[in-house]
C-alpha positions as CSV (number, residue, x, y, z in Angstrom):
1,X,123.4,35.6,96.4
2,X,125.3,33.4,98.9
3,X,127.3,32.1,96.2
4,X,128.2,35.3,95.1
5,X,129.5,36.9,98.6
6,X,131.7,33.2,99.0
7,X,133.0,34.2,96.0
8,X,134.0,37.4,97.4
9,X,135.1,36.7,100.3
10,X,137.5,33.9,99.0
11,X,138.9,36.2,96.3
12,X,139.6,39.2,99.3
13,X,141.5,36.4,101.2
14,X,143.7,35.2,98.4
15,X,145.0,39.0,97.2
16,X,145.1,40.1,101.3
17,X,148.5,39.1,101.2
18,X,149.2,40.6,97.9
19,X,148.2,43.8,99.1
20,X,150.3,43.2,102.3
21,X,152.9,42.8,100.2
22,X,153.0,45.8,97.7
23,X,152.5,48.1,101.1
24,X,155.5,46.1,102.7
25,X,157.6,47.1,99.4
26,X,156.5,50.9,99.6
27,X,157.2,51.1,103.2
28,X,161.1,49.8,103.1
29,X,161.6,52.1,100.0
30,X,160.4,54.9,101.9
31,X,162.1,53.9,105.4
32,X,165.5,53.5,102.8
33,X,165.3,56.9,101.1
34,X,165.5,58.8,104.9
35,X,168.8,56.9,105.0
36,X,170.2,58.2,101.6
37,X,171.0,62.0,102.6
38,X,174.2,60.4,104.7
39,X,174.2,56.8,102.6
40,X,173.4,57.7,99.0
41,X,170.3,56.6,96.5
42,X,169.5,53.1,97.7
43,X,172.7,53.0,100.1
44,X,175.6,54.0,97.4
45,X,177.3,56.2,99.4
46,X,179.3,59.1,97.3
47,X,180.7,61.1,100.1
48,X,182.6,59.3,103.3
49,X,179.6,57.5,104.7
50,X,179.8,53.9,104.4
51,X,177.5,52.5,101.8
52,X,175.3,50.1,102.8
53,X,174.1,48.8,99.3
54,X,175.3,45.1,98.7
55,X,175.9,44.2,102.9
56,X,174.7,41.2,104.3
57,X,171.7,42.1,105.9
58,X,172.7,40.1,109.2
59,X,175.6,42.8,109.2
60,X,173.4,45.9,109.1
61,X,170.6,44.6,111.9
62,X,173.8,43.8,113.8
63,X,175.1,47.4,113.5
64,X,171.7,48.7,114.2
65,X,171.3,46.4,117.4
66,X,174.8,48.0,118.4
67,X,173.8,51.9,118.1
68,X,170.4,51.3,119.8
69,X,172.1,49.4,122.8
70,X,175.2,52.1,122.5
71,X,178.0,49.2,121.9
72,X,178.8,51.1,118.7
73,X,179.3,55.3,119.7
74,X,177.7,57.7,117.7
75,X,175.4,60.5,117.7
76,X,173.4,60.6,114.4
77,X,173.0,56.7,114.0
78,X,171.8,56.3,118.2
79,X,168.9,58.8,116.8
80,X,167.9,56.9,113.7
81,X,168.3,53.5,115.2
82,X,166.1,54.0,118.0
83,X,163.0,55.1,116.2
84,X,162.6,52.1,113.9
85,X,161.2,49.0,114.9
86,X,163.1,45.7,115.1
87,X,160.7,44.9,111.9
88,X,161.4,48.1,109.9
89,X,165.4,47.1,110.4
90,X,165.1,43.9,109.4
91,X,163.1,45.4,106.0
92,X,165.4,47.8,105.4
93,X,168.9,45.4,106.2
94,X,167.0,43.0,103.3
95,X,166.4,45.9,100.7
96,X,170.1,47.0,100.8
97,X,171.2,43.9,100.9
98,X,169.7,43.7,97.8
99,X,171.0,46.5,96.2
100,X,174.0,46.1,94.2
């Protein structure tokens, strides 16, 4: 019986951060797709947005950092900016970065 629950216990610990993981991937394509009615599916931007999809994702947390702190003027993007976390922006700057 002991044997069993070590067993257990060490196979819950080794896929944690699996799990961790797949909700981490879920989250940022959720957090991205509130971003796609201005920048596009998966930050192509079709209309006179800027597309995100393909910037260096230094670039974007920068941009962010500058309409939270009000460096960079605008109404819309002050809104959004401020109501993620530094760790959902940092998610989201690293899946478009990804996108090509």
């Amino acid at each position: 019986m002991l044997r069993k629950t070590l067993l257990w216990s060490v196979l819950v610990v080794t896929l944690l951060p699996y799990a961790h993981a797949q909700d981490s991937v879920r989250n940022v394509e959720l957090l991205a797709s509130s971003c796609a009615a201005c920048h596009g599916t998966n930050g192509h931007s079709v209309g006179g947005t800027p597309s995100l999809a393909g910037l260096a994702s230094a670039h974007i947390i920068e941009q962010m950092r500058q309409f939270i702190d009000g460096e960079r003027p605008s109404t819309v993007m002050l809104h959004h900016a401020s109501a993620y976390t530094i760790e959902e922006i940092e998610l989201m700057a690293d899946y478009f970065s990804k996108q090509k």
